[in-house]
C-alpha positions in Angstrom: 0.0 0.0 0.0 2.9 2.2 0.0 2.6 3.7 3.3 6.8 3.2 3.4 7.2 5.5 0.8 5.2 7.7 1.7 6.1 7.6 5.7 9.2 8.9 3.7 7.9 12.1 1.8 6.4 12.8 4.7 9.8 12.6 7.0 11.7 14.7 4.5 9.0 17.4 3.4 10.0 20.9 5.6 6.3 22.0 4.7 3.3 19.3 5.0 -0.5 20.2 4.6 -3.5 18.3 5.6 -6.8 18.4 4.3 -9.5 16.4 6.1 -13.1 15.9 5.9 -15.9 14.0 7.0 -14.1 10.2 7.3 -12.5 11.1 10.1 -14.8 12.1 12.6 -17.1 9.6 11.5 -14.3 6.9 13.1 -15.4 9.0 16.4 -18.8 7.8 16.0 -20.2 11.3 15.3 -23.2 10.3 13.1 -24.8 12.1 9.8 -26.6 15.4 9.6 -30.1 13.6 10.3 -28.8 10.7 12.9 -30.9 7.8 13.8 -34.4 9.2 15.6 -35.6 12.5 16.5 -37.1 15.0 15.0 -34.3 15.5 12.4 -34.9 12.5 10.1 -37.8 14.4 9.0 -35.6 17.5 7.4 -32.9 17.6 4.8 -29.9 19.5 6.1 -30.9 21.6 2.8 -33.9 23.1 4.2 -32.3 23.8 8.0 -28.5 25.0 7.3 -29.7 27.9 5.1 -29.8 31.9 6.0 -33.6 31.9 4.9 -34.6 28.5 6.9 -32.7 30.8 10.0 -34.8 33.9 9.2 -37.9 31.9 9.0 -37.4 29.8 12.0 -35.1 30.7 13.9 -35.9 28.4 17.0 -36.2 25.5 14.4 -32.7 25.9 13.6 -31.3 26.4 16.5 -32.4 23.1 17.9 -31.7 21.3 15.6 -27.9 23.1 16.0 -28.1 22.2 19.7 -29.0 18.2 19.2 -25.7 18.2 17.1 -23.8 19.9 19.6 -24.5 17.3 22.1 -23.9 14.7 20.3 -20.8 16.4 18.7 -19.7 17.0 22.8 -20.1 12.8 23.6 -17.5 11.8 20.9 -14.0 11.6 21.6 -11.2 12.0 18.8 -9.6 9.1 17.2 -6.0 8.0 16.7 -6.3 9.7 13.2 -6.7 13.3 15.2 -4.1 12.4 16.9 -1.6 11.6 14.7 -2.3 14.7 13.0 -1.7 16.9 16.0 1.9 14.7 16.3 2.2 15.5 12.7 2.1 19.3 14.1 4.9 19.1 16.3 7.4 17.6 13.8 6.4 19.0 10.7 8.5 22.9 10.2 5.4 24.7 8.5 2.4 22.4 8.5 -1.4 23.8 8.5 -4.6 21.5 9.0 -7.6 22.4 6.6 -10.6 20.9 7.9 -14.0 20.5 6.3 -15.5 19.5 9.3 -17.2 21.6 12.1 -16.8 19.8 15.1 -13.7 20.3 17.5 -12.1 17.2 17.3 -8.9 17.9 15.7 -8.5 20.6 18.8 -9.2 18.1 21.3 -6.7 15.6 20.1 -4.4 18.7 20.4 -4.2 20.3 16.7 -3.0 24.2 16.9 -2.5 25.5 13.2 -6.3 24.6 11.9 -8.0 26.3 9.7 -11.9 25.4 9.3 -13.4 26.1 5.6 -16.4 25.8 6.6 -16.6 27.2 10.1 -17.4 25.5 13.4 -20.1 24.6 15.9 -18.5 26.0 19.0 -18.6 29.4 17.8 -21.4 31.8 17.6 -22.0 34.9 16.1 -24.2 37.8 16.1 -27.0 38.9 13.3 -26.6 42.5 14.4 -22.8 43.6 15.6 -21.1 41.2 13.7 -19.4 39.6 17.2 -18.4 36.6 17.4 -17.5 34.0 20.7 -16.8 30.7 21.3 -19.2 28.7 23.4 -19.6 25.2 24.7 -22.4 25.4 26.7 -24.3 22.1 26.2 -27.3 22.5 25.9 -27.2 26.3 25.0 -29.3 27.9 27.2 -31.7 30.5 26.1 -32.0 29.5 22.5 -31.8 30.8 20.6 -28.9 32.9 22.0 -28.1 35.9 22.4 -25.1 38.1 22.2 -24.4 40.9 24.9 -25.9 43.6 22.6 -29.5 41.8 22.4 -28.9 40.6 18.9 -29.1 37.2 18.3 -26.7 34.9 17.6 -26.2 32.2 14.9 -24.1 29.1 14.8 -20.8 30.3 13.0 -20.9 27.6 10.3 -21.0 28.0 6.3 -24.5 27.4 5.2 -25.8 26.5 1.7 -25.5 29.3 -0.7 -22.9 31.0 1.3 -18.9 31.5 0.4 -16.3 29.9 2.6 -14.5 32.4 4.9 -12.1 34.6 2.6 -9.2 34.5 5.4 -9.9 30.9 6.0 -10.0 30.3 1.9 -6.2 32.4 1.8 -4.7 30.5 4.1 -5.5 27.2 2.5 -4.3 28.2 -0.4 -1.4 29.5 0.1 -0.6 26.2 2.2 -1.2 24.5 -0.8 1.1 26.7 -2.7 4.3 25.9 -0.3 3.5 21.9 0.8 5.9 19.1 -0.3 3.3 17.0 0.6 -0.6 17.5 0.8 -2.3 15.0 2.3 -5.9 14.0 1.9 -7.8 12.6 4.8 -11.3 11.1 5.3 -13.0 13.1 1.9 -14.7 12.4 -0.9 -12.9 15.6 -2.8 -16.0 16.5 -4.5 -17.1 19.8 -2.6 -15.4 22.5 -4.6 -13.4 24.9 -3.6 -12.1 23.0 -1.3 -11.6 19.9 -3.3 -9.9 21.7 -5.4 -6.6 22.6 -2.6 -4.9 19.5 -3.8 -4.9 19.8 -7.3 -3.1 23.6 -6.8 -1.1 21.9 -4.6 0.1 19.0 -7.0 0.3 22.0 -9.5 2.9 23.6 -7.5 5.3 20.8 -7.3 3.7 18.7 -4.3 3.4 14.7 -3.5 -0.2 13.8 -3.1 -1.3 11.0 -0.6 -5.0 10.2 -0.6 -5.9 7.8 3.0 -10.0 7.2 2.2 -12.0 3.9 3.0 -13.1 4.4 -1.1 -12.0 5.5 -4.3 -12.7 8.7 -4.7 -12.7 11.4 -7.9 -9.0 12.4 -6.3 -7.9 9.1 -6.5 -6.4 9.0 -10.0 -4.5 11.9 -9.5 -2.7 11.4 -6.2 0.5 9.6 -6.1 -0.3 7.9 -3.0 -3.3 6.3 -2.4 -3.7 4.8 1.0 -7.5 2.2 1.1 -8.4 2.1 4.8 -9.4 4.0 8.4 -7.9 7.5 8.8 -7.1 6.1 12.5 -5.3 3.4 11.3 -3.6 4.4 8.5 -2.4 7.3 9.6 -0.4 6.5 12.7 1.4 4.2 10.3 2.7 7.5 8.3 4.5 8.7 11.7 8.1 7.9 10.9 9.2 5.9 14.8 12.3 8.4 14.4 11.0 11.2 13.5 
């Protein structure tokens, strides 16, 4: 499976980035949008994580963000978290890009994260702008509101809405400067994100897929890697390195 080689690329790169989605957290347990029971089988994540769904119900939206914080708040991260934080502390310039909006990757210790599409455990207000990080479970009024009256919505990108510019930058600019990009736990088909390793690859990096599938990315990294993000990538920690 090549996880030698590319244990190697990995040892020798002075710049390593990481782009991980879904996959990973789902090795915590932390189940789909709708789950199994409640209330939220009955809505698509379509018609909830949308600004007009929040301006039409509000209280509608916000439970259904407060279910998924408490269950995001029960799971624990995986070996695959943290061998990505260890990747952290040995890799000279190395920057996490997560799809994902739970706080996993900061649990199992990540620092240099950058979340595309924003997170759960930070709020922010309709009316000032403000923004704070909370993890109050369960959130209590809700929906919440921030110290100016305004009320607050769950810092996350919903449909029809750009990624986070800054966020978007730094990605890109990782991507720019990696010798290796590595792919973790995503089915690389939600543009623009999916699109970070091919820039990378452009700009003279390896490419090392670890997915459980084949995915559309397959065929153009060098490395692909069949298997569990928590088991696969522990393996890609050189024991000297």
């Amino acid at each position: 499976m090549n996880i030698a080689e590319a244990r190697t690329w990995i040892a020798q790169a002075r710049s390593v980035a990481v782009l991980t989605g879904a996959g990973i957290s789902a090795e915590s347990g932390l189940p789909t949008f709708r789950g199994p029971g409640g209330l939220w089988r009955n809505f698509r994540p379509e018609e909830l994580a949308t600004p007009e769904a929040f301006r039409r119900d509000p209280q509608l939206v916000w439970e259904w963000y407060d279910w998924r914080r408490s269950v995001h708040a029960k799971c624990e991260p995986n070996a695959g978290h943290r061998a990505l934080a260890e990747f952290e502390q040995r890799v000279q310039e190395f920057l996490l890009i997560t799809q994902n909006v739970d706080s996993l990757h900061e649990r199992a210790g990540s620092r240099r994260v950058v979340h595309l599409h924003g997170s759960l455990w930070r709020l922010r207000c309709m009316v000032c702008g403000g923004e704070e990080e909370n993890t109050q479970v369960p959130l209590d009024p809700l929906p919440p509101r921030c110290a100016c009256g305004g009320m607050l919505r769950p810092d996350v990108v919903w449909f029809g809405e750009p990624l986070p510019q800054a966020a978007m930058e730094r990605a890109l600019q990782a991507a720019y400067s990696a010798d290796v990009f590595l792919v973790a736990g995503t089915s690389s088909v939600v543009y623009p994100a999916a699109a970070l390793p091919h820039v990378a690859k452009q700009h003279g990096a390896r490419v090392i897929e670890v997915n459980l599938e084949t995915t559309e990315m397959s065929a153009m990294a060098d490395i692909t890697l069949r298997g569990k993000c928590g088991e696969l990538l522990p393996q890609l920690l050189p024991a000297d390195f």
